[in-house]
DSSP file (Angstrom, degrees, kcal/mol; ACC not computed):
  #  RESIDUE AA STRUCTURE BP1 BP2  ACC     N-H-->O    O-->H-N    N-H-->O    O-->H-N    TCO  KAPPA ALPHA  PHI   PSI    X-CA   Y-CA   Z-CA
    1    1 A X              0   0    0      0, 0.0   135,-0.2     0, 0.0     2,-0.1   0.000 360.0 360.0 360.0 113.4    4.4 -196.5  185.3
    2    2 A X        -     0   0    0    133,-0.5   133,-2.7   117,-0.1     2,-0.3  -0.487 360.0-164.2 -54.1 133.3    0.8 -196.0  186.4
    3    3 A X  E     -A  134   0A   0    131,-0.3     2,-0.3    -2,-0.1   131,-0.2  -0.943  10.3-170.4-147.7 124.0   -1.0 -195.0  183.5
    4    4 A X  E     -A  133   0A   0    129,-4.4   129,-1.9    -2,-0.3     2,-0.7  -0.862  22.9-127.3-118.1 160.3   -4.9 -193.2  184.3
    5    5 A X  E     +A  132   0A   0     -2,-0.3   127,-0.2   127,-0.2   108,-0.1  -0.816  40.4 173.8 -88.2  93.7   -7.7 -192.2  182.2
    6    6 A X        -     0   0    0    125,-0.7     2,-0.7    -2,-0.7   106,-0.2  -0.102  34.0 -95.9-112.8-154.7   -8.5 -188.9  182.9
    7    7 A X  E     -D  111   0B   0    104,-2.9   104,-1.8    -2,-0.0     2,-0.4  -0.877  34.0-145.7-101.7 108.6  -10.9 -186.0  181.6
    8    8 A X  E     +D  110   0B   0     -2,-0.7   102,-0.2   102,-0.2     3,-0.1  -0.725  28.2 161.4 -78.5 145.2   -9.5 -183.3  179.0
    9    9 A X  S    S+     0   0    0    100,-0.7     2,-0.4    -2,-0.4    -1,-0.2   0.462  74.8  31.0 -76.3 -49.4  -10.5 -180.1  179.1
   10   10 A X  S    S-     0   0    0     99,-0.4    99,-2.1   120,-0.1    -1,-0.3  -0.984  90.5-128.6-121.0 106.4   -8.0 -178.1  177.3
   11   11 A X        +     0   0    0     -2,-0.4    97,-0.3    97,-0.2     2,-0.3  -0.467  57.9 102.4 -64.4 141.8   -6.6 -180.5  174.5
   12   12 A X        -     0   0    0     95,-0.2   118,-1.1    -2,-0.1     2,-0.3  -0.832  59.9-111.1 175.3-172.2   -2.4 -180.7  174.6
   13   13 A X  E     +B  129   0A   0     93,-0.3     2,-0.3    -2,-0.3   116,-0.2  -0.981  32.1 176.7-135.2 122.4    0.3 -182.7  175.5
   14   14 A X  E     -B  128   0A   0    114,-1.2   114,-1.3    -2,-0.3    -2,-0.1  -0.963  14.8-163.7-144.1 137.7    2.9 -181.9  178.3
   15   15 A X        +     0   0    0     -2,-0.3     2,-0.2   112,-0.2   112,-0.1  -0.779  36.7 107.2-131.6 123.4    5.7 -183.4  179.9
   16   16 A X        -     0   0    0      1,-0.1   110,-2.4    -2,-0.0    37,-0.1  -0.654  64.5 -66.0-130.5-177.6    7.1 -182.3  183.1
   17   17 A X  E     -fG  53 125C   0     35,-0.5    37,-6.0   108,-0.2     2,-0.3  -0.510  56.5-109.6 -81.5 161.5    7.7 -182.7  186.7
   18   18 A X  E     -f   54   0C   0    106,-1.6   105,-1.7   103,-0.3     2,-0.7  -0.633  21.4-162.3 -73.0 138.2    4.6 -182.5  188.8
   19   19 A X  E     -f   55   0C   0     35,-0.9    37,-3.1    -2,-0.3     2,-0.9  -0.982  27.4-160.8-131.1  92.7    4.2 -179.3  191.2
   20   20 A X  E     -f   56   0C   0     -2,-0.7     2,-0.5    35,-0.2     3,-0.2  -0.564  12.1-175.3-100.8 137.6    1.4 -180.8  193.7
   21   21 A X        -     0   0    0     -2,-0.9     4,-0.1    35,-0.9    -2,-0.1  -0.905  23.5-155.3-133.8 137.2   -0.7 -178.8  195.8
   22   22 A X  S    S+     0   0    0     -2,-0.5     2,-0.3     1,-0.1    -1,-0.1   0.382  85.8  26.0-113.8   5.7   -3.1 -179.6  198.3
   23   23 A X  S    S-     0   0    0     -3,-0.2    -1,-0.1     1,-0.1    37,-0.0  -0.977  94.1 -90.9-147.8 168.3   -4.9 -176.7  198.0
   24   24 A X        -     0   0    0     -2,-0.3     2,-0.4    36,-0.1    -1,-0.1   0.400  28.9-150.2 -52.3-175.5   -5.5 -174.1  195.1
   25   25 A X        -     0   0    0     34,-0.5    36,-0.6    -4,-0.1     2,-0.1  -0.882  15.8-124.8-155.0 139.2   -3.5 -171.3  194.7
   26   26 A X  B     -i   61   0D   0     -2,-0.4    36,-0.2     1,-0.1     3,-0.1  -0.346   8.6-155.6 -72.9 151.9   -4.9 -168.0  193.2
   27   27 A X  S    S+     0   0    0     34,-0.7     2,-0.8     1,-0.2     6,-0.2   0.558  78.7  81.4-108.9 -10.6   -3.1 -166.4  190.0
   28   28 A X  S    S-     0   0    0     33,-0.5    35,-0.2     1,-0.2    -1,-0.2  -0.804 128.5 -26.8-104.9 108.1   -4.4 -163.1  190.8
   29   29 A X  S    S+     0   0    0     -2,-0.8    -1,-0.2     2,-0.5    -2,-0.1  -0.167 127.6  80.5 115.8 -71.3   -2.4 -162.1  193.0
   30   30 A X  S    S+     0   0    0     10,-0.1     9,-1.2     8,-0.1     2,-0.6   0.208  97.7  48.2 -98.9   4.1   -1.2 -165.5  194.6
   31   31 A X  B    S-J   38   0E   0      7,-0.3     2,-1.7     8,-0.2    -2,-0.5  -0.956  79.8-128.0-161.6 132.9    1.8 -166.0  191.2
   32   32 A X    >>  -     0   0    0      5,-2.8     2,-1.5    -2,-0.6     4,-1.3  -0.604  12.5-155.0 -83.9  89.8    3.9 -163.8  190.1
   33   33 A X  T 34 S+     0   0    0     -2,-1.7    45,-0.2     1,-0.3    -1,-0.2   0.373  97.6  52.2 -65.6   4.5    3.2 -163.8  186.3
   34   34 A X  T 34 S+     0   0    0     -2,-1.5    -1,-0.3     3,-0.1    44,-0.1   0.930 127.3  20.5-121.6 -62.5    7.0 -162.4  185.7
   35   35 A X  T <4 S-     0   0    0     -3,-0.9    -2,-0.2     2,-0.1     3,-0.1   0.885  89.6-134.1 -83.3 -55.4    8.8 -165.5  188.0
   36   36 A X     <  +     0   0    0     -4,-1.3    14,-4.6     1,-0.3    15,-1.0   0.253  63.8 127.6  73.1   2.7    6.1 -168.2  188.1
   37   37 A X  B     -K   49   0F   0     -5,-0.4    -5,-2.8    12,-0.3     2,-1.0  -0.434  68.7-103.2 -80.2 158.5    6.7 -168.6  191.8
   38   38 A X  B     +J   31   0E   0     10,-2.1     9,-2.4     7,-0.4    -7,-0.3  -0.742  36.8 173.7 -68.9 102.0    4.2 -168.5  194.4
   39   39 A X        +     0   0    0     -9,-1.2     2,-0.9    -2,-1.0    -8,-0.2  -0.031  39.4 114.7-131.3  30.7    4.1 -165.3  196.1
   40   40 A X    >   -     0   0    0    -10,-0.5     3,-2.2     1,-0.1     6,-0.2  -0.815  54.5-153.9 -99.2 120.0    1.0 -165.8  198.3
   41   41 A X  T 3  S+     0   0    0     -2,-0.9    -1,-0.1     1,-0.3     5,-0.1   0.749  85.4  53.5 -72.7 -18.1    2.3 -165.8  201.7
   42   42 A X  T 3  S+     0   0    0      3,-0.0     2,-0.4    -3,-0.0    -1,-0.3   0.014  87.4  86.2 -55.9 -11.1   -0.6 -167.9  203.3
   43   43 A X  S X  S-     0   0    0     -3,-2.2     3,-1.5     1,-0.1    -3,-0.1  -0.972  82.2-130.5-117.0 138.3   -0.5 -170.9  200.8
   44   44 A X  T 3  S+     0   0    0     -2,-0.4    -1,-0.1     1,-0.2    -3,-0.1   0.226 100.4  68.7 -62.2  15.4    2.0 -173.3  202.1
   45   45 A X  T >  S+     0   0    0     -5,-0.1     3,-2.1     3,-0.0    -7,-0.4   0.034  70.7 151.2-112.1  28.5    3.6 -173.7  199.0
   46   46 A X  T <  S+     0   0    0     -3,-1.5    -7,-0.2     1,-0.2     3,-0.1  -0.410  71.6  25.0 -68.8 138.3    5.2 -170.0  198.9
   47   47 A X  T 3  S+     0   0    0     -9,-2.4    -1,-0.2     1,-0.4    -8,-0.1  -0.295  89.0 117.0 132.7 -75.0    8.0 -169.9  197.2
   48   48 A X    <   -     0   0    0     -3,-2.1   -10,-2.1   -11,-0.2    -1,-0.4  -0.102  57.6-130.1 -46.9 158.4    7.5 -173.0  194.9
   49   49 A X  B     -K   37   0F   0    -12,-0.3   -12,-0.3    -3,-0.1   -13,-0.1  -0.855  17.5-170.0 -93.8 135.5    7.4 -172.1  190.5
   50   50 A X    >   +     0   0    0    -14,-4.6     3,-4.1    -2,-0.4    31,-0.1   0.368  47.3 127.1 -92.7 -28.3    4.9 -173.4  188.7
   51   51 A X  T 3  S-     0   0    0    -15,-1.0    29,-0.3     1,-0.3    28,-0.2  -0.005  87.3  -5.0 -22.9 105.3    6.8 -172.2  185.7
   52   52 A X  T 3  S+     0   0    0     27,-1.7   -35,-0.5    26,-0.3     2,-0.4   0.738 108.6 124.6  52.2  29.3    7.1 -175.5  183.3
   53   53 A X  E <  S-f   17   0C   0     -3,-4.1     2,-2.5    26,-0.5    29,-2.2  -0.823  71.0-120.5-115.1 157.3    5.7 -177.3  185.7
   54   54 A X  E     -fh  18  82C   0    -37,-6.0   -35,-0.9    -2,-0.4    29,-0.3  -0.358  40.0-137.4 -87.3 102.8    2.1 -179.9  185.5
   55   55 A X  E     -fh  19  83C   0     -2,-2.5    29,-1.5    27,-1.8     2,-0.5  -0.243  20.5-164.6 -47.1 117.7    0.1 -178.2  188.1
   56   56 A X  E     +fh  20  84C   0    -37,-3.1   -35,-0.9    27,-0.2     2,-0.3  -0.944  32.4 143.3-115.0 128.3   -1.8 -181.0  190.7
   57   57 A X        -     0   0    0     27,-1.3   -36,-0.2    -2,-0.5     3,-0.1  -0.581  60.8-120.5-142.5-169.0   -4.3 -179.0  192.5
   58   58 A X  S    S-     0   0    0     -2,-0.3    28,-1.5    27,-0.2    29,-1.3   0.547  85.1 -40.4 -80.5 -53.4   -7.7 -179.9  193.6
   59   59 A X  S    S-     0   0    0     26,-0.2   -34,-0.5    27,-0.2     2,-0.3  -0.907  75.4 -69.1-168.9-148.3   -9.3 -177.2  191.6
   60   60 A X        -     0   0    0     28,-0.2     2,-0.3    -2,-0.2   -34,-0.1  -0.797  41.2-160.8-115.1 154.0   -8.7 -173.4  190.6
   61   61 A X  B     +i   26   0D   0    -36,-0.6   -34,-0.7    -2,-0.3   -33,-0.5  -0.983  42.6  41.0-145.8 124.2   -8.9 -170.3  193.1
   62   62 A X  S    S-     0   0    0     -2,-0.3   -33,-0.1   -36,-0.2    -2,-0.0  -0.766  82.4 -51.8 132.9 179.6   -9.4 -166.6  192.7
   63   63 A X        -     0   0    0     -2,-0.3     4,-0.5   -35,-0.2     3,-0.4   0.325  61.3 -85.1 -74.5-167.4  -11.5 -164.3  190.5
   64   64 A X  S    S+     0   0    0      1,-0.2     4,-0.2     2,-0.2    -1,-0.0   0.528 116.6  82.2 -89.5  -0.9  -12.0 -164.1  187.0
   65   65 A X  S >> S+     0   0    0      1,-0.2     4,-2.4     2,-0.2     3,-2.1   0.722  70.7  87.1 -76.1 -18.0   -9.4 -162.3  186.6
   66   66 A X  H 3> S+     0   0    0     -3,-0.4     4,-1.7     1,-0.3     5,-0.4   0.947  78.4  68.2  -3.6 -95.8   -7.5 -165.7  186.8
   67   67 A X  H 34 S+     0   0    0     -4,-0.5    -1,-0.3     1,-0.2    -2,-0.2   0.595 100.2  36.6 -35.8 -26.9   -7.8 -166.2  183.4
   68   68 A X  H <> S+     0   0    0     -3,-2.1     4,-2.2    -4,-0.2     3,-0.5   0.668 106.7  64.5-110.7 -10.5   -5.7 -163.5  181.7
   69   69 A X  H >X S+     0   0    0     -4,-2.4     3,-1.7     1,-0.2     4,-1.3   0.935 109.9  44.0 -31.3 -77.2   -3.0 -163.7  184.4
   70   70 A X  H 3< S+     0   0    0     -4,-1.7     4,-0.3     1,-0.4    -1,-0.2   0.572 111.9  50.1 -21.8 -30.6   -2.7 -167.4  182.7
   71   71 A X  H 3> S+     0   0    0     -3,-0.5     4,-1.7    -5,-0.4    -1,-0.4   0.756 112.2  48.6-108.7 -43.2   -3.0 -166.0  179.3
   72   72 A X  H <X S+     0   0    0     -4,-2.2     4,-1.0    -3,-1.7    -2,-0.3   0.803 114.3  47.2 -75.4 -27.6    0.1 -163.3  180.4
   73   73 A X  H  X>S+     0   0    0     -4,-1.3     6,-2.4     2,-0.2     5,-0.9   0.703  99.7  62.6 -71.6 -22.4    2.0 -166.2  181.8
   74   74 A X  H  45S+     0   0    0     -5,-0.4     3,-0.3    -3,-0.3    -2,-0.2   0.859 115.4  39.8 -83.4 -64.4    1.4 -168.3  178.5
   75   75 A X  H  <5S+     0   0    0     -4,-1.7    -1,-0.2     1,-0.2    -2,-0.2   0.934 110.5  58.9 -72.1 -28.0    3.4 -165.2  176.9
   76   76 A X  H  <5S-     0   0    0     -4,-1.0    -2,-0.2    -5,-0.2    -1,-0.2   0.706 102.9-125.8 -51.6 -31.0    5.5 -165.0  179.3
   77   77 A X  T  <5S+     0   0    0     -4,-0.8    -3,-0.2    -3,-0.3    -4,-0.1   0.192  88.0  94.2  95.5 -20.4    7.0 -168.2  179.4
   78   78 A X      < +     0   0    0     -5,-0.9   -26,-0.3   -45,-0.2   -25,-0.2   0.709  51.0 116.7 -98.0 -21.1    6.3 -168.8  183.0
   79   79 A X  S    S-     0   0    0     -6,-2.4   -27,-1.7   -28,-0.2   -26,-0.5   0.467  73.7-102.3 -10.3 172.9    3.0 -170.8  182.6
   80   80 A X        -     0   0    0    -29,-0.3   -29,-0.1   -28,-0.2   -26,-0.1  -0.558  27.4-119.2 -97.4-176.3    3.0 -174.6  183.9
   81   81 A X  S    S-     0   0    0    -28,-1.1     2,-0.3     1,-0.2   -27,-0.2   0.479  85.5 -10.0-105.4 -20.7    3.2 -176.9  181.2
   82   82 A X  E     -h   54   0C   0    -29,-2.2   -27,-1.8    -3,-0.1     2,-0.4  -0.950  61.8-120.0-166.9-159.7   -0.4 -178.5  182.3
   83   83 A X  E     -h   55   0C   0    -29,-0.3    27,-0.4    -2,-0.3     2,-0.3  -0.861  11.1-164.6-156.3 138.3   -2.9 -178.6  184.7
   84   84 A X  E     +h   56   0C   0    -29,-1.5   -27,-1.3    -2,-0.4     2,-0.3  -0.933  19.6 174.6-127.1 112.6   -4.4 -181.5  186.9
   85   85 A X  B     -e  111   0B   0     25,-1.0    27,-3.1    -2,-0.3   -27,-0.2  -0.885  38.7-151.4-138.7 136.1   -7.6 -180.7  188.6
   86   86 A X  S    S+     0   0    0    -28,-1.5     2,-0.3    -2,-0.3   -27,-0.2   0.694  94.6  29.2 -99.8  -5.0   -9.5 -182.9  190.4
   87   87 A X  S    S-     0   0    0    -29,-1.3    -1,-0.1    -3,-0.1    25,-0.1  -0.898  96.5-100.3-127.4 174.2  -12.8 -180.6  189.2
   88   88 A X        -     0   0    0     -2,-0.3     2,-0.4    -3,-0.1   -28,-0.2  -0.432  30.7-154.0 -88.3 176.2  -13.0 -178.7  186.0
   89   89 A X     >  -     0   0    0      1,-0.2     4,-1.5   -30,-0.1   -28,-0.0  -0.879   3.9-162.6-156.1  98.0  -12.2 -174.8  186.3
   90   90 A X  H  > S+     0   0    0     -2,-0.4     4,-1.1     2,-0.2     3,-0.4   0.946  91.1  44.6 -25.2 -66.8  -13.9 -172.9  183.6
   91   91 A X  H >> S+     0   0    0      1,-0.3     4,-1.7     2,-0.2     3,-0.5   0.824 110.8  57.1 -83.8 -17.1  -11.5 -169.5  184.1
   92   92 A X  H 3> S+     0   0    0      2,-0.2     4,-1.0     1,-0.2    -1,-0.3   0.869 116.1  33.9  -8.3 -66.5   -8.4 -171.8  184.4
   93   93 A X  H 3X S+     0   0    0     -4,-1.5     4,-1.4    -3,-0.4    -2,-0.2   0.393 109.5  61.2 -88.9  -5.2   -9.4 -173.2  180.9
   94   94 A X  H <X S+     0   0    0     -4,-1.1     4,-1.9    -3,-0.5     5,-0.4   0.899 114.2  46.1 -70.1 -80.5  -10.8 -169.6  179.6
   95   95 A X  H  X S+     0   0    0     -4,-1.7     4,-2.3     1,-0.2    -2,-0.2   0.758 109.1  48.0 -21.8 -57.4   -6.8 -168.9  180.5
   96   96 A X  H  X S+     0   0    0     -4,-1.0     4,-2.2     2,-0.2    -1,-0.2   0.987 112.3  52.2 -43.7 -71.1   -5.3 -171.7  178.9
   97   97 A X  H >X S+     0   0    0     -4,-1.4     4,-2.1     1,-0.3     3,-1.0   0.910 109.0  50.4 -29.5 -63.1   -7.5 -171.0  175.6
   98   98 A X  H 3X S+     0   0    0     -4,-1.9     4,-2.5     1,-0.3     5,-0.4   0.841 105.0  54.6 -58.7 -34.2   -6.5 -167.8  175.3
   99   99 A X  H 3X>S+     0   0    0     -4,-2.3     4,-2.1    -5,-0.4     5,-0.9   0.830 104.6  49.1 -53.3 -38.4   -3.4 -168.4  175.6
  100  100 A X  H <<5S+     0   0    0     -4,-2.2    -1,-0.2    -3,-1.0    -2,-0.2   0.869 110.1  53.9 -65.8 -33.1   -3.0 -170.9  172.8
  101  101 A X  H  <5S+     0   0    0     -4,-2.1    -2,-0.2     2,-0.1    -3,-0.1   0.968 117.8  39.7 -76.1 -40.9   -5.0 -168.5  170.3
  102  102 A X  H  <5S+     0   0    0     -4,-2.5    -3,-0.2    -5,-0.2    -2,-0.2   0.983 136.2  12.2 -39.8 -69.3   -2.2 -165.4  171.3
  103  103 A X  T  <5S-     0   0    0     -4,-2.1    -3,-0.2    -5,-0.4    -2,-0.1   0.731  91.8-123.4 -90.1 -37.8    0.6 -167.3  171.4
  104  104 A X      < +     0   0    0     -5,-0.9     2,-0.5     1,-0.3    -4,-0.2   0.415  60.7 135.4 107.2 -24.8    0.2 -170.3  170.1
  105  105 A X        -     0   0    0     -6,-0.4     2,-0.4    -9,-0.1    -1,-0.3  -0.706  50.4-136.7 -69.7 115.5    1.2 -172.4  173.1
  106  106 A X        -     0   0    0     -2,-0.5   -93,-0.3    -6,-0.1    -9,-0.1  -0.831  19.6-173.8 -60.3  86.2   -1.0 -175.5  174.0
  107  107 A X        -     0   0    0     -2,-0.4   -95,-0.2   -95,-0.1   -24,-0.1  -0.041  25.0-147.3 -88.6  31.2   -1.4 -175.5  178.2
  108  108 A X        -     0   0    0    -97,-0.3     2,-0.3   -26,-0.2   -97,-0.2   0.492  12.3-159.1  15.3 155.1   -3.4 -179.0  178.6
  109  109 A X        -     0   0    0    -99,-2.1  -100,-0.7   -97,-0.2     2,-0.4  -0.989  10.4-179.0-137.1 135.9   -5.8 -179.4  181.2
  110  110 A X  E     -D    8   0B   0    -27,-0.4   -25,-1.0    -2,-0.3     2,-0.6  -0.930  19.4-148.9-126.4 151.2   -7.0 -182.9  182.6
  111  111 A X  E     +De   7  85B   0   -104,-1.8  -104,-2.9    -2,-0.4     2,-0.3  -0.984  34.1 180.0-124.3 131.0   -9.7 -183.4  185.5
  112  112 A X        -     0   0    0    -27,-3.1     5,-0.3    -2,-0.6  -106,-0.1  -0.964  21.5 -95.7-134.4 158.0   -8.5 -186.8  187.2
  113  113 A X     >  -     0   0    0     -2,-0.3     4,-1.0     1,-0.1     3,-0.2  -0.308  34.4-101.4 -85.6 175.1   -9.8 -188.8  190.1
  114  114 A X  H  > S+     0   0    0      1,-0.3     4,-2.4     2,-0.2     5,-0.3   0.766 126.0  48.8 -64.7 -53.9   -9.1 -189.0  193.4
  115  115 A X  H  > S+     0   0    0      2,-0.2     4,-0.8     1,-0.2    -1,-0.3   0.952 111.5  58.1 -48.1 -48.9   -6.9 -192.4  192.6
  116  116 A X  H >4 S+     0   0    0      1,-0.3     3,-1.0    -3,-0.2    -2,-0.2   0.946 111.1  30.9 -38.3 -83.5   -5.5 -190.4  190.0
  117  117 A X  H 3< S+     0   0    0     -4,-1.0     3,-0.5    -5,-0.3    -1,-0.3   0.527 111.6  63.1 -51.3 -22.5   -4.0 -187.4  191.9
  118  118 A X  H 3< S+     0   0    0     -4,-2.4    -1,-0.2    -5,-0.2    -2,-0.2   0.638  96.6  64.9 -80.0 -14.5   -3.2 -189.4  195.2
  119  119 A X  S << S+     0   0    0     -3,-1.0     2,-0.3    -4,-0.8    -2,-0.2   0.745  86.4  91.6 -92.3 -15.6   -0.7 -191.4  192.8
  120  120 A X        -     0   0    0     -3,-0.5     2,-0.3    -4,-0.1     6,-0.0  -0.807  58.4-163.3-106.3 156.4    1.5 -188.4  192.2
  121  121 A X    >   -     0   0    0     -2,-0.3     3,-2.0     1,-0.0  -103,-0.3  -0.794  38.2 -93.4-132.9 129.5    4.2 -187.7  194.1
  122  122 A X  T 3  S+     0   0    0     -2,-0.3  -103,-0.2     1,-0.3     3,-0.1  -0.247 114.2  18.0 -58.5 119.9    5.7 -184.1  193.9
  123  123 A X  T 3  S+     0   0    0   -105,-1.7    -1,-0.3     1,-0.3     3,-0.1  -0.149  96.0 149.6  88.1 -32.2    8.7 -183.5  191.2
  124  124 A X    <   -     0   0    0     -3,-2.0  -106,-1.6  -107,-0.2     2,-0.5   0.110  63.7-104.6 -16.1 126.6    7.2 -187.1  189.7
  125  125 A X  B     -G   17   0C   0   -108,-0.2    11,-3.6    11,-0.2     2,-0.2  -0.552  49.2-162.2 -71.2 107.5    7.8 -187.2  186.1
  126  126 A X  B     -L  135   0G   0   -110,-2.4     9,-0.2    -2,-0.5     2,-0.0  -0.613   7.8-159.1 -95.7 154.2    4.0 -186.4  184.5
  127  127 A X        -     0   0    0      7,-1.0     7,-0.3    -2,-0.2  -112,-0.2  -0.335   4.0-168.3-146.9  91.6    2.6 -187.0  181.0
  128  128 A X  E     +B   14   0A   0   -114,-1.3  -114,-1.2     5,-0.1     5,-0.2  -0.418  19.6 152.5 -64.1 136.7   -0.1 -185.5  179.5
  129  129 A X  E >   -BC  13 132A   0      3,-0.7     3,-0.6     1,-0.3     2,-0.3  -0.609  65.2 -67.0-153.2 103.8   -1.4 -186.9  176.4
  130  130 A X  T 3  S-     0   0    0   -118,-1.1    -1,-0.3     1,-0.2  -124,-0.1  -0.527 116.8 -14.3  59.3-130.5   -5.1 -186.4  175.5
  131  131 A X  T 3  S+     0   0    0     -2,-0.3  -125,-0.7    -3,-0.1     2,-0.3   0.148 121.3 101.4 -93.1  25.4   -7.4 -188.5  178.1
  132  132 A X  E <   -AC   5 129A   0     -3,-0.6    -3,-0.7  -127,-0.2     2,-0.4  -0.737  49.0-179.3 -97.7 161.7   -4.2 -190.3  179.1
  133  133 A X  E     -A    4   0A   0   -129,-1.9  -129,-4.4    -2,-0.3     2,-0.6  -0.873   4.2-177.1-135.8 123.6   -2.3 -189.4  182.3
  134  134 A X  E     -A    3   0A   0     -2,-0.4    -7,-1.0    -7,-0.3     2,-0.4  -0.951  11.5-149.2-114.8 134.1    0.4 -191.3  182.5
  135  135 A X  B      L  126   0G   0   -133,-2.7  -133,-0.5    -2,-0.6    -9,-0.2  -0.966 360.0 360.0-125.7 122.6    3.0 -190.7  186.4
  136  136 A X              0   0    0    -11,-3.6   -11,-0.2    -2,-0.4   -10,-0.1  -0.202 360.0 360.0  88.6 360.0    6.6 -191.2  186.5
């Protein structure tokens, strides 16, 4: 199991399958906070949940508004279970936060390199834990 050192951002621990995307997807708007599916009809991944899943993206897309979708999915239940970024995303992690101080749920965030994210393979068994990222 390839095992990376990556960047936290939002301290937690998740493990779940990977949900990769090879470009962002907006949450305002682009995810349906009630489903967790993708409901932007333009991103090739319409369709897909993120819902308990570790989110691989490149980086975050969409307004600020970003951030309490995230925080309304975090209550919801439909939230990923973490976040994989290959840059950091302030309202991504403004989302997260809030969510753990509402609810109480811990959405991890990691920023990992290039090596990193090219190593996971979509449904791949992920594991965040603290500056570890460990795939499959």
């Amino acid at each position: 199991m390839p095992e990376f050192v990556v960047e936290p951002v939002v301290a937690g621990r998740a493990d779940a399958p990977a949900l990769v995307l090879g470009e962002p997807v907006s949450f305002w708007g682009g995810i349906d906070p009630h489903t967790g599916r993708i409901v932007d009809v333009h991103h090739p991944r319409c369709g897909a949940s993120v819902a308990g899943a570790v989110l691989v993206m490149p980086l975050g897309r969409g307004s600020s508004s970003t951030s309490s979708v995230i925080a309304e999915m975090v209550r919801l239940g439909t939230a990923p279970a973490g976040f994989v970024l290959r840059e950091p995303d302030e309202i991504v992690a403004l989302g997260c936060l809030v969510g753990e101080e509402l609810y109480g749920h811990a959405t991890p965030i990691v920023v990992a390199s290039a090596e990193a994210t090219g190593a996971i393979a979509d449904g791949e068994a992920l594991r965040i834990d603290g500056a570890r990222l460990v795939v499959g």
